[in-house]
Every structure is written in C-alpha cells, then in structure tokens.
Biopython code that builds the backbone (N, CA, C, O; Angstrom):
import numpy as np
from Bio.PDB.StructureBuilder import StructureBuilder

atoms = [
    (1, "UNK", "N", (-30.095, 94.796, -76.660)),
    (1, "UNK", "CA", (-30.008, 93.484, -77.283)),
    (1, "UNK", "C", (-28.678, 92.857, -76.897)),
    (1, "UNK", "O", (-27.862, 93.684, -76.490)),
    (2, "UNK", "N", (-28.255, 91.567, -76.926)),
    (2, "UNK", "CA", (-27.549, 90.352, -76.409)),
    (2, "UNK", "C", (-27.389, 89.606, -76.715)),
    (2, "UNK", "O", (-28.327, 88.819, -76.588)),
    (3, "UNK", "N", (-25.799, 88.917, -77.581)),
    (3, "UNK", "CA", (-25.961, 88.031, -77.710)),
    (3, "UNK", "C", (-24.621, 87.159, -77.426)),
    (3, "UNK", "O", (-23.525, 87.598, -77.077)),
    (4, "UNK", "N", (-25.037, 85.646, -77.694)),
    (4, "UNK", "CA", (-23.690, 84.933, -77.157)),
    (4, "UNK", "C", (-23.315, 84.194, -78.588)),
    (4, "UNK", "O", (-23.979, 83.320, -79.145)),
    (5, "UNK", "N", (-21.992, 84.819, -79.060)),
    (5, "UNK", "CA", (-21.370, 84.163, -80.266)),
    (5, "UNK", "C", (-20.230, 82.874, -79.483)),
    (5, "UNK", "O", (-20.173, 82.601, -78.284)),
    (6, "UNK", "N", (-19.465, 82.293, -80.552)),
    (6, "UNK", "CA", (-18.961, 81.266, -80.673)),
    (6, "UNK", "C", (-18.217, 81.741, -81.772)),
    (6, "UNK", "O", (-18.793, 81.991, -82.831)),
    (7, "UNK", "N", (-16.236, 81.989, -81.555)),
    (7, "UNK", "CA", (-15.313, 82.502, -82.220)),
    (7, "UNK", "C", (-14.200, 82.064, -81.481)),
    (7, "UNK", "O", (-14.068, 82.160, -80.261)),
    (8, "UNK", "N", (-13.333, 81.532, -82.358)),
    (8, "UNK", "CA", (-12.059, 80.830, -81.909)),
    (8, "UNK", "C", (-11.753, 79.421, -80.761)),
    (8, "UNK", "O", (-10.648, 79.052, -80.362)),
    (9, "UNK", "N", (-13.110, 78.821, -80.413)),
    (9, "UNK", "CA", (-13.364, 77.828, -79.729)),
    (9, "UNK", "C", (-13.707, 78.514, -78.221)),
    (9, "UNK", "O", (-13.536, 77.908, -77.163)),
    (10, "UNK", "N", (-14.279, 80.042, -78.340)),
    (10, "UNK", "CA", (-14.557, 80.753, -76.746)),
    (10, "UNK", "C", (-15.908, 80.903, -77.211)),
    (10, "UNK", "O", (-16.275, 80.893, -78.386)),
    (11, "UNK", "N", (-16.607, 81.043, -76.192)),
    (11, "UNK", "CA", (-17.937, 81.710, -76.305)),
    (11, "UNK", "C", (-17.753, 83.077, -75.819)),
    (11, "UNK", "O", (-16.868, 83.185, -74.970)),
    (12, "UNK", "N", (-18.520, 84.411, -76.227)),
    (12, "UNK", "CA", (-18.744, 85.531, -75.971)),
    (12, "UNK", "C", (-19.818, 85.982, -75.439)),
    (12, "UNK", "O", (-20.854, 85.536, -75.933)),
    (13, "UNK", "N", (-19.932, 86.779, -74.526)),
    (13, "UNK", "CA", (-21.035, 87.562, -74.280)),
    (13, "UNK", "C", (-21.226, 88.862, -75.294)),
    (13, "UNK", "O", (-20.255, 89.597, -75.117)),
    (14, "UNK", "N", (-21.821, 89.229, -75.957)),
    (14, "UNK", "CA", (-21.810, 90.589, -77.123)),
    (14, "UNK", "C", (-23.453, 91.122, -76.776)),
    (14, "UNK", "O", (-24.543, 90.668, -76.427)),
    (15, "UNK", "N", (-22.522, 92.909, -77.279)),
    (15, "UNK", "CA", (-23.886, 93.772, -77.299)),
    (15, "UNK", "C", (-23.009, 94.793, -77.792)),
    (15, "UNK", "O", (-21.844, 95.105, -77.545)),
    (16, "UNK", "N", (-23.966, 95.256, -78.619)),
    (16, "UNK", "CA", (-23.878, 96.862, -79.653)),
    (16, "UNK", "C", (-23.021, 98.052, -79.248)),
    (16, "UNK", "O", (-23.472, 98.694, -78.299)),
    (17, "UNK", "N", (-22.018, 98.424, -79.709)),
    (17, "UNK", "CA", (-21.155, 98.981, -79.283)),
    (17, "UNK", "C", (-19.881, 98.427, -77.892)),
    (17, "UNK", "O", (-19.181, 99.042, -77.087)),
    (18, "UNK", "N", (-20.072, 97.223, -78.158)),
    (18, "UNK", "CA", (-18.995, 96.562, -76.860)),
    (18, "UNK", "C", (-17.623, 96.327, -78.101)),
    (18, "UNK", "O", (-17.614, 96.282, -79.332)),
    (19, "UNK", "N", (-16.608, 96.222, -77.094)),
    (19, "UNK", "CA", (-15.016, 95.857, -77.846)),
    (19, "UNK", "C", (-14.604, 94.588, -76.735)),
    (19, "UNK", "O", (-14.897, 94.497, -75.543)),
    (20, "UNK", "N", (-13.782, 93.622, -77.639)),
    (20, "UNK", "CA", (-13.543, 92.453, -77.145)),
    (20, "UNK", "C", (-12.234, 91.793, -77.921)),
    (20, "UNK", "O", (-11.970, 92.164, -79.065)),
    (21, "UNK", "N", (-11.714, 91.153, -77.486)),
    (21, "UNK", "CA", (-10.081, 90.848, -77.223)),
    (21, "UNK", "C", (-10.891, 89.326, -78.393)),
    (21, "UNK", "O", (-11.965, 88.998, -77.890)),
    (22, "UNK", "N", (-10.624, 88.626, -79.469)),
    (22, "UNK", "CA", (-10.514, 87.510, -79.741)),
    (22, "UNK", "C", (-9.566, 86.856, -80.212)),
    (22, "UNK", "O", (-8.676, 87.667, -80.469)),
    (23, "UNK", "N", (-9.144, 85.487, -80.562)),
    (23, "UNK", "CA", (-8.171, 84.929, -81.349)),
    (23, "UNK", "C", (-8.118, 85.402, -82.823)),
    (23, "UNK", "O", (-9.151, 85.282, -83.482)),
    (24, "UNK", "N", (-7.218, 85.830, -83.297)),
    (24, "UNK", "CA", (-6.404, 86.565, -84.547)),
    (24, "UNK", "C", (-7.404, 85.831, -85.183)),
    (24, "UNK", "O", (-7.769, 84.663, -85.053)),
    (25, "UNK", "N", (-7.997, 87.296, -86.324)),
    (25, "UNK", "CA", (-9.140, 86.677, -87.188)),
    (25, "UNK", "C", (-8.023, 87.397, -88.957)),
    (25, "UNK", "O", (-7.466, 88.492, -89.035)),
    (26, "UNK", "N", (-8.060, 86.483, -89.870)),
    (26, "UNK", "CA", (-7.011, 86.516, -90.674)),
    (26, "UNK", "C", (-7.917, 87.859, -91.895)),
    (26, "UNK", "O", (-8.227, 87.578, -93.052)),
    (27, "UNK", "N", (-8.126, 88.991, -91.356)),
    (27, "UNK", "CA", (-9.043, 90.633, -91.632)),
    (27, "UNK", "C", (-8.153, 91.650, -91.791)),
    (27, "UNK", "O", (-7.233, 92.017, -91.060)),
    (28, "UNK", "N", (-8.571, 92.089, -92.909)),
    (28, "UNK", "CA", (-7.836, 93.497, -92.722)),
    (28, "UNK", "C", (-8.271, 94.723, -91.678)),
    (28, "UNK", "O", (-9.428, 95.043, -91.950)),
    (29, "UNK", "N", (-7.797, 95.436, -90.694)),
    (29, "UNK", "CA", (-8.027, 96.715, -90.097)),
    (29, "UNK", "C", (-8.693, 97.433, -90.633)),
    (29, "UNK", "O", (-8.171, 98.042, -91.567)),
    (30, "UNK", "N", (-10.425, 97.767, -90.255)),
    (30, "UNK", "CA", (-11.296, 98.395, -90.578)),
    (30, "UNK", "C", (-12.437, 97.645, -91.340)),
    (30, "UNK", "O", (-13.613, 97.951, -91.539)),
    (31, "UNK", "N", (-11.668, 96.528, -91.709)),
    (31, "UNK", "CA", (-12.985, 95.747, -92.389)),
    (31, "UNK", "C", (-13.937, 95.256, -91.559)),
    (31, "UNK", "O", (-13.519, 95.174, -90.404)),
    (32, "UNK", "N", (-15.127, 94.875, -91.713)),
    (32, "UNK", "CA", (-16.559, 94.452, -91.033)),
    (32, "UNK", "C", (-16.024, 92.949, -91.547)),
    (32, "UNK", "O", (-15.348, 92.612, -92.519)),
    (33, "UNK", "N", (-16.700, 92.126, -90.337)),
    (33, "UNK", "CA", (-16.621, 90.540, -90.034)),
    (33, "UNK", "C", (-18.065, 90.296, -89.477)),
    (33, "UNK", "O", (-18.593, 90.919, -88.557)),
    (34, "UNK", "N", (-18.481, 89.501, -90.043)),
    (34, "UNK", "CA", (-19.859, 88.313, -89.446)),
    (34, "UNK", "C", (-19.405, 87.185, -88.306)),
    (34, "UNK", "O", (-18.359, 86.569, -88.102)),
    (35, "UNK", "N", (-20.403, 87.215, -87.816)),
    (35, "UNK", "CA", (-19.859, 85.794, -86.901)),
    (35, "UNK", "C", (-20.960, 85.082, -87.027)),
    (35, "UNK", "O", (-21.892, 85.572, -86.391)),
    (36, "UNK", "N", (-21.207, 84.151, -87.579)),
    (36, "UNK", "CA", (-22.606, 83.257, -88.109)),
    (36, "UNK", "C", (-22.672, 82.133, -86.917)),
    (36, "UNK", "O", (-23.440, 81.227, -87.241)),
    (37, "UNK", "N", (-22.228, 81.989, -85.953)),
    (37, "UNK", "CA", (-22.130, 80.960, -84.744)),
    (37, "UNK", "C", (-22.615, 81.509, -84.146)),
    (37, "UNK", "O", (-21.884, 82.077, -83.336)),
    (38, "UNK", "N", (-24.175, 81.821, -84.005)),
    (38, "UNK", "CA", (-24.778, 82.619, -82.591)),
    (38, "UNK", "C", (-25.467, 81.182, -81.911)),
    (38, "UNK", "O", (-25.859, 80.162, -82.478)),
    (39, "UNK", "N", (-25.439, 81.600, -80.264)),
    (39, "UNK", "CA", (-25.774, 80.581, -79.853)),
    (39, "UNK", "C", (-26.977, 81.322, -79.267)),
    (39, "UNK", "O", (-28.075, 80.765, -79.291)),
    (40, "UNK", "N", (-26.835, 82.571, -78.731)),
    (40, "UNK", "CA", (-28.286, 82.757, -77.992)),
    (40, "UNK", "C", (-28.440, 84.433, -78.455)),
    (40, "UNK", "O", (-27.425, 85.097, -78.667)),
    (41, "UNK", "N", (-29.830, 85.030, -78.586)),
    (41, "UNK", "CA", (-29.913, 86.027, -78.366)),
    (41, "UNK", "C", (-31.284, 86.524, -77.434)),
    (41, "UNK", "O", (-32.292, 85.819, -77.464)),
    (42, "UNK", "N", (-31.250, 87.791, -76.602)),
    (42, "UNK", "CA", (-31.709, 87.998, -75.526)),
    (42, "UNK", "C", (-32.134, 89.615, -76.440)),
    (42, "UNK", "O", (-31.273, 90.319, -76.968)),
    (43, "UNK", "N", (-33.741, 89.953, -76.442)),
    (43, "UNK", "CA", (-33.905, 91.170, -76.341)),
    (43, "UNK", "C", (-35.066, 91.291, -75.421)),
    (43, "UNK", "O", (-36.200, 90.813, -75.462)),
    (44, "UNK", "N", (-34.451, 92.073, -74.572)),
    (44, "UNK", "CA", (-35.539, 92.502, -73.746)),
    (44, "UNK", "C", (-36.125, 91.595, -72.864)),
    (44, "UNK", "O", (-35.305, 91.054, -72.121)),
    (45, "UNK", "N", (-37.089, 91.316, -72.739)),
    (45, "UNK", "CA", (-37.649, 90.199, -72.195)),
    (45, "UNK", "C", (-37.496, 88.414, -72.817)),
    (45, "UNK", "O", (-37.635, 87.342, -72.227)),
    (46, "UNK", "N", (-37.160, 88.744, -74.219)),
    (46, "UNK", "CA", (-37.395, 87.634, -75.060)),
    (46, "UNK", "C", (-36.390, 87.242, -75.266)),
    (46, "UNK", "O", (-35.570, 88.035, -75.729)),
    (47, "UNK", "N", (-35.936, 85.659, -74.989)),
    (47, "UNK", "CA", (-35.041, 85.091, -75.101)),
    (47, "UNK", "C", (-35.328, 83.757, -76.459)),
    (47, "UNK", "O", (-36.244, 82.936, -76.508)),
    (48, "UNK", "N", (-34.083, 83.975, -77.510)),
    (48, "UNK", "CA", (-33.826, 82.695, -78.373)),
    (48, "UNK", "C", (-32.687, 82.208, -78.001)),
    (48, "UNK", "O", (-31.723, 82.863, -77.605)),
    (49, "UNK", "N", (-32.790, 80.539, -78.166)),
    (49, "UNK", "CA", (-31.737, 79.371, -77.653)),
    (49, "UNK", "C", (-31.499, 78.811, -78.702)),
    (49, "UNK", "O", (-32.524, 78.493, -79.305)),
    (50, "UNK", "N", (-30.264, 78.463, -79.349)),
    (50, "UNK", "CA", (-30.002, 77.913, -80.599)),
    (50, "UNK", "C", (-30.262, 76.121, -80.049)),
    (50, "UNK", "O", (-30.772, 75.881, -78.955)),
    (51, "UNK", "N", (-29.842, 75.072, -80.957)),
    (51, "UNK", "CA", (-29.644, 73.917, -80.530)),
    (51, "UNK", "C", (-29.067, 73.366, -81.419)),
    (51, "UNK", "O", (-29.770, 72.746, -82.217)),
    (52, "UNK", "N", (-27.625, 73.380, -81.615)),
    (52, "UNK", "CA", (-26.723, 74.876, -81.039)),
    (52, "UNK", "C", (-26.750, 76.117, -81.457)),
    (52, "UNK", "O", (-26.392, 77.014, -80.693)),
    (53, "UNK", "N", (-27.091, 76.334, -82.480)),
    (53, "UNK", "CA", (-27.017, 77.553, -83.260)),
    (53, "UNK", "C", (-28.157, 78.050, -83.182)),
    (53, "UNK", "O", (-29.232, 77.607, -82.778)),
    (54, "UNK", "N", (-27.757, 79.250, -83.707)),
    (54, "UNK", "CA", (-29.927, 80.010, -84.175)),
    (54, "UNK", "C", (-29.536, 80.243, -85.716)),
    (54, "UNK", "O", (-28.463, 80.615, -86.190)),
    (55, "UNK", "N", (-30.620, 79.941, -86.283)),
    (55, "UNK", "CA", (-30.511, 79.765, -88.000)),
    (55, "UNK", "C", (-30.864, 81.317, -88.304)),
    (55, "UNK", "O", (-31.560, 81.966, -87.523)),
    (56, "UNK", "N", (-30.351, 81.843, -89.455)),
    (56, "UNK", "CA", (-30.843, 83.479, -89.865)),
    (56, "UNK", "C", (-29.702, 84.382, -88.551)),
    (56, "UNK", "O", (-29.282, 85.434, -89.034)),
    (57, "UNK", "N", (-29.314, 84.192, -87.437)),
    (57, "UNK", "CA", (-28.744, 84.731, -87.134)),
    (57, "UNK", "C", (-26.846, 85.343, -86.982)),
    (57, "UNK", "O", (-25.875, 84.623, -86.746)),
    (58, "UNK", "N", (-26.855, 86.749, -87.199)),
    (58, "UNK", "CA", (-25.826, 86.908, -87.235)),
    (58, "UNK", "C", (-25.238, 88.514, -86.525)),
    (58, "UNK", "O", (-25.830, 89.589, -86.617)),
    (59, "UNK", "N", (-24.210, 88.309, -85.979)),
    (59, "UNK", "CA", (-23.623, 89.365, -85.066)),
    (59, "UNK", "C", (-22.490, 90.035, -86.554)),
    (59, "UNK", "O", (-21.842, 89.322, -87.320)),
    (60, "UNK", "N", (-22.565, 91.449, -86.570)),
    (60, "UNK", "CA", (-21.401, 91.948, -87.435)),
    (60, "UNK", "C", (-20.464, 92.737, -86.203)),
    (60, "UNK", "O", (-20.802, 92.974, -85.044)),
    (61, "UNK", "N", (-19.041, 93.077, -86.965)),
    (61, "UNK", "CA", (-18.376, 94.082, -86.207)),
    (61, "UNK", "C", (-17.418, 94.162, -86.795)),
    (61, "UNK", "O", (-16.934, 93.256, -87.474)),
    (62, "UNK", "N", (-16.800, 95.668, -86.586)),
    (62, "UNK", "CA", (-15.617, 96.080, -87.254)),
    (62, "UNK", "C", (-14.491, 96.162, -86.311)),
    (62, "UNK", "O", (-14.493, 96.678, -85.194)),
    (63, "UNK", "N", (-13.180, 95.362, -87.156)),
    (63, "UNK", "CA", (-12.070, 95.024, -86.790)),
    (63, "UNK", "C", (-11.359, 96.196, -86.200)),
    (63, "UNK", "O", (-11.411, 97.100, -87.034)),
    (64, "UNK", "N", (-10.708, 96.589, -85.114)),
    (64, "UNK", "CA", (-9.831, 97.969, -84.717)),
    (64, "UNK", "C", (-8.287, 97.636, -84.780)),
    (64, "UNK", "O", (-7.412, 98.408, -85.173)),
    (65, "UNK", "N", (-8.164, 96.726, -84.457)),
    (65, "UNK", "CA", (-6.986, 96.243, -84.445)),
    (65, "UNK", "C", (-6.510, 94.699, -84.289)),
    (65, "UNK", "O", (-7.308, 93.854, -83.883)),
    (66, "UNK", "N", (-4.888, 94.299, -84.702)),
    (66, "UNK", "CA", (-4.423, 93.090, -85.030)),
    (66, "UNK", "C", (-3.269, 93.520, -84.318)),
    (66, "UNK", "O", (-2.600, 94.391, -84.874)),
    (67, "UNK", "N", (-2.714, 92.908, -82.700)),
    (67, "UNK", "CA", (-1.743, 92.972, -82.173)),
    (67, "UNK", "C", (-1.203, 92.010, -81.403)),
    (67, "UNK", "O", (-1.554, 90.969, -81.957)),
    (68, "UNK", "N", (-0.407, 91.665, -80.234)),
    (68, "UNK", "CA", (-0.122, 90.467, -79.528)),
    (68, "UNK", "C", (-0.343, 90.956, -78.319)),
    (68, "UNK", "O", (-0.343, 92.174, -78.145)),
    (69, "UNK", "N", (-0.580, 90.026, -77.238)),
    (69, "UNK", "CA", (-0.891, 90.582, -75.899)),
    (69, "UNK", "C", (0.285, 90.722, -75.159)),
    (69, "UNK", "O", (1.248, 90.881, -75.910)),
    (70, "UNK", "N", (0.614, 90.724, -73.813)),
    (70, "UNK", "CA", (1.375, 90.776, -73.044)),
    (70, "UNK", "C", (2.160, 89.560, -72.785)),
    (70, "UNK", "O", (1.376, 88.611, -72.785)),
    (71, "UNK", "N", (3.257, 89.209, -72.583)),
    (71, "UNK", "CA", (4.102, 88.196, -72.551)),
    (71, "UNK", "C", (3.654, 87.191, -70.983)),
    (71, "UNK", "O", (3.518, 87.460, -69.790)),
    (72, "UNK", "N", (3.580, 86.367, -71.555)),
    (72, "UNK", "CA", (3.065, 85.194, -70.121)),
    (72, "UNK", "C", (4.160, 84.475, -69.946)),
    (72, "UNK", "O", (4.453, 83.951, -71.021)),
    (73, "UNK", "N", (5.048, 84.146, -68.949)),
    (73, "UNK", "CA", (6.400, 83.706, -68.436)),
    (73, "UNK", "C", (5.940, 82.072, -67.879)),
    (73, "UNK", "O", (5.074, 81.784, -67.053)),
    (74, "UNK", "N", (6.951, 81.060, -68.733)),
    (74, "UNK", "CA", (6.376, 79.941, -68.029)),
    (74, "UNK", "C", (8.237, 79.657, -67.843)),
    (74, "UNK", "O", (9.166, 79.902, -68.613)),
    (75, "UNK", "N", (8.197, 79.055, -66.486)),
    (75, "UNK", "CA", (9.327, 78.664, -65.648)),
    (75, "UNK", "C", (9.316, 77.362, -65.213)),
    (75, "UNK", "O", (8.444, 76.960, -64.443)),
    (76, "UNK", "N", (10.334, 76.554, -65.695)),
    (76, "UNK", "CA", (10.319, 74.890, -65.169)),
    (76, "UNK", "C", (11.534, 74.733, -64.181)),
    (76, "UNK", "O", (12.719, 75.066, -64.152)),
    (77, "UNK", "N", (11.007, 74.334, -63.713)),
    (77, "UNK", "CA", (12.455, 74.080, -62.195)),
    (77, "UNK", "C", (12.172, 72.506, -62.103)),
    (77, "UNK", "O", (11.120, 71.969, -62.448)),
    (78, "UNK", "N", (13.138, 71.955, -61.650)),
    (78, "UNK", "CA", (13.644, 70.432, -61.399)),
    (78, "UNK", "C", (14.256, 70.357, -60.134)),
    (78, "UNK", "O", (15.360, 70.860, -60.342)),
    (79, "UNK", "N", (14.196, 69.973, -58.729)),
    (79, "UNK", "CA", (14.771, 70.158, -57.854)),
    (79, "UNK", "C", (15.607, 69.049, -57.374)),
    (79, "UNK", "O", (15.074, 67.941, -57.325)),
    (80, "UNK", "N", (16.998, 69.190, -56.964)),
    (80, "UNK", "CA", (18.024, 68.783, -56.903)),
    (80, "UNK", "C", (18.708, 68.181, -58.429)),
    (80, "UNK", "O", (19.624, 67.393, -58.193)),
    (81, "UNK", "N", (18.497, 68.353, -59.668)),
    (81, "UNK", "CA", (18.780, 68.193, -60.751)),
    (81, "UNK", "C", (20.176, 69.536, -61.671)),
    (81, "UNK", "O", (21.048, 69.535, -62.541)),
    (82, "UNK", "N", (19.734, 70.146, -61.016)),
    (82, "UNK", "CA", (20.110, 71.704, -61.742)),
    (82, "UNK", "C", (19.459, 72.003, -63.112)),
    (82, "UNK", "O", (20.173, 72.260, -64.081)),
    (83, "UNK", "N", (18.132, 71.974, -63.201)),
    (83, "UNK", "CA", (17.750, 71.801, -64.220)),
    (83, "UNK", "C", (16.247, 72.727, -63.808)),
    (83, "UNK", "O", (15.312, 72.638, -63.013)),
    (84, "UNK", "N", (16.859, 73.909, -65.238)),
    (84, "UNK", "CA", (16.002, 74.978, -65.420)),
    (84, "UNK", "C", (15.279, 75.596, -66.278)),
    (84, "UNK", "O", (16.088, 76.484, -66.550)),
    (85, "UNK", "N", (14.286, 75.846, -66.988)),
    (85, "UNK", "CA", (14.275, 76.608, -68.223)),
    (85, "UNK", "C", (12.954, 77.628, -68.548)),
    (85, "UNK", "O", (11.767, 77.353, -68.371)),
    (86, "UNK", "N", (13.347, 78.491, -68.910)),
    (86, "UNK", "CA", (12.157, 79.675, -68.537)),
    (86, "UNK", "C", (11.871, 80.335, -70.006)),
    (86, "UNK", "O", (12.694, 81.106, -70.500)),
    (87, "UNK", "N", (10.902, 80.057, -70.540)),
    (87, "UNK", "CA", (10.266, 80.639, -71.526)),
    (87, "UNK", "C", (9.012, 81.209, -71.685)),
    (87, "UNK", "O", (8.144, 81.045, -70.828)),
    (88, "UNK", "N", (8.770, 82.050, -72.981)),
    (88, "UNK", "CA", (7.549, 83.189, -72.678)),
    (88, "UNK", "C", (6.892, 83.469, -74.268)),
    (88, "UNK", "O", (7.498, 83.493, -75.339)),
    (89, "UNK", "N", (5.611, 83.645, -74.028)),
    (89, "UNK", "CA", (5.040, 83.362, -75.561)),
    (89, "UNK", "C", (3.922, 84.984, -75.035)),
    (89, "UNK", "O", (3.441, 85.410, -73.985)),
    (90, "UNK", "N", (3.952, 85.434, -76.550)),
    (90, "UNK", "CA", (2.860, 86.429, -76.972)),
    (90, "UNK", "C", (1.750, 85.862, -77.851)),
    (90, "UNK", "O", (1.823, 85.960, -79.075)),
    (91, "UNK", "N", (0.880, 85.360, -77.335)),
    (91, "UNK", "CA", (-0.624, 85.430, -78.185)),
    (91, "UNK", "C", (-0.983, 86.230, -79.227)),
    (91, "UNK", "O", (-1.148, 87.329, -78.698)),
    (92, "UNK", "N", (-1.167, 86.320, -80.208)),
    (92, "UNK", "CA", (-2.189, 87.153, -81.085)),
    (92, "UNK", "C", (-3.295, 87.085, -81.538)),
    (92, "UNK", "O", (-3.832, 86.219, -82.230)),
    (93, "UNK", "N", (-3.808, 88.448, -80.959)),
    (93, "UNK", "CA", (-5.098, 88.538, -81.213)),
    (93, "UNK", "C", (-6.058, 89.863, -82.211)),
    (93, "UNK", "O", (-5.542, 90.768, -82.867)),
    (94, "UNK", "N", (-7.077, 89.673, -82.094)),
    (94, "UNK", "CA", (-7.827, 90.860, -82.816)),
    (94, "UNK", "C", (-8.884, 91.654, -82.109)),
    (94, "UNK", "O", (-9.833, 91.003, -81.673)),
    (95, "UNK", "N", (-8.880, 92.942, -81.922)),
    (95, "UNK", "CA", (-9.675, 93.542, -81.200)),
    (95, "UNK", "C", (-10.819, 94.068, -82.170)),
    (95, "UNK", "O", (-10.563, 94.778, -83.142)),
    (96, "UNK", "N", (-11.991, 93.696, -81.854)),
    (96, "UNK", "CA", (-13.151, 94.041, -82.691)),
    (96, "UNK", "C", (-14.188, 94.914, -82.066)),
    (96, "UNK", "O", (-14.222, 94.585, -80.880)),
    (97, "UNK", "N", (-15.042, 95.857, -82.287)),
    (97, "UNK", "CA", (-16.347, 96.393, -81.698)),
    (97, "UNK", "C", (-17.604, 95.877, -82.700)),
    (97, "UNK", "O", (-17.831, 96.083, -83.892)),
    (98, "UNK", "N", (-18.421, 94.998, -81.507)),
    (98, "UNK", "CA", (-20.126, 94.967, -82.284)),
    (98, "UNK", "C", (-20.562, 96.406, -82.477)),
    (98, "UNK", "O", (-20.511, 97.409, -81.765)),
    (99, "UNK", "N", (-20.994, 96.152, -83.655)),
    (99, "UNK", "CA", (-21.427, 96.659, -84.699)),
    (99, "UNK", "C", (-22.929, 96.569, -84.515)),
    (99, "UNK", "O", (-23.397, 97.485, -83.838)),
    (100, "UNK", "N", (-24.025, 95.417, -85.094)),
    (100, "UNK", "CA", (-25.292, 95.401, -85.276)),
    (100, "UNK", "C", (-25.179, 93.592, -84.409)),
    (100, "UNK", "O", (-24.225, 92.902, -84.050)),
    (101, "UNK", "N", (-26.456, 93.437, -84.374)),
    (101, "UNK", "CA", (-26.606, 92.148, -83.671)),
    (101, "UNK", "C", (-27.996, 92.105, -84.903)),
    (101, "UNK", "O", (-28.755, 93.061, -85.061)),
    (102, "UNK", "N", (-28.101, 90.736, -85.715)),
    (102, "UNK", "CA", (-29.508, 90.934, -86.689)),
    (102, "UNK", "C", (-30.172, 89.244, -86.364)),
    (102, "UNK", "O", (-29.560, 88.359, -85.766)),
    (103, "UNK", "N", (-30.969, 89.183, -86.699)),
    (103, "UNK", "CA", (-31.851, 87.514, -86.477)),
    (103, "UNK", "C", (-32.355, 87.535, -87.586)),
    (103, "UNK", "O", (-33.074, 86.606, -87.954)),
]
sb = StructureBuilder()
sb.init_structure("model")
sb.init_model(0)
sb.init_chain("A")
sb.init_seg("    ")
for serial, (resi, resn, name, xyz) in enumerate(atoms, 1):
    if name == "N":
        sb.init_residue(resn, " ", resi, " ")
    sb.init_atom(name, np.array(xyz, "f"), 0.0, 1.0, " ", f" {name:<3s}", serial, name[0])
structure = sb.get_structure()
C-alpha cells in the first residue's frame, strides 16, 4: 500500500514501515501522529485520487526523533566593494516511521 500525504507545505511519497525527514511537528518522542491530508492512495492495482483530499482517509506514524539537520552555508560577496558576509542556518525537523496507512 501507498500513499501521498501533504505535511509542512511538501508532499510525500509514504508506505508502511518507511522513515522520513519532515518539518518539526510540535510531538512528543514516541507519540503516534495522524496526517489527515492524504492526497492519493495506491493499493495494488487500485488507485484513489483525492480532489484534493480523500475523505475517511488517514496515514498514522510514530515520531523517532526531534533534531536539526546539517548546517547550509550561505555566502554574499560584492565585487570590487569589499563587501562580505557569510552565514549558516540549521533547519529543524522531525523524523517519523509510517505506521498504518487506513481509508
């Protein structure tokens, strides 16, 4: 089973037992989360298409962790100015595993 949620303004590809990187969901570590924004689900041969959503459907999964990612370096240069400035931001996010996929 397959499905495509809608969490933090990304769409996902999800399936049962997968782990996935999202925008910081405000959960405690170990707790179970719903994601009620399904847009499509795929079993088997049979495909549902929301428009946008699919009604009754919902993806669960339990939270593993709440950490920040790796530092992304942004660098501004100005040429012939002397003018420089280099700064760097950590994202936070939440790492979750599907759980059940239900309709």
């Amino acid at each position: 089973m397959l499905a495509v949620i809608k969490t933090g303004g990304k769409q996902y590809v999800v399936e049962p037992g997968k782990k996935l990187k999202i925008e910081k969901l405000d959960q405690e570590v170990g707790s179970m989360v719903d994601f009620d924004e399904v847009l499509l689900i795929q079993d088997g041969d049979k495909i549902e298409i929301g428009a946008p959503l699919l009604k009754g459907a919902k993806v669960t999964a339990k939270i593993l962790l709440q950490a920040k990612a790796k530092k992304t370096v942004k660098f501004m240069y100005k040429a012939k100015k002397r003018s420089h400035a280099k700064t760097g931001h950590r994202q936070l996010f939440t790492e979750v595993e599907i759980a059940e996929i239900t309709v």
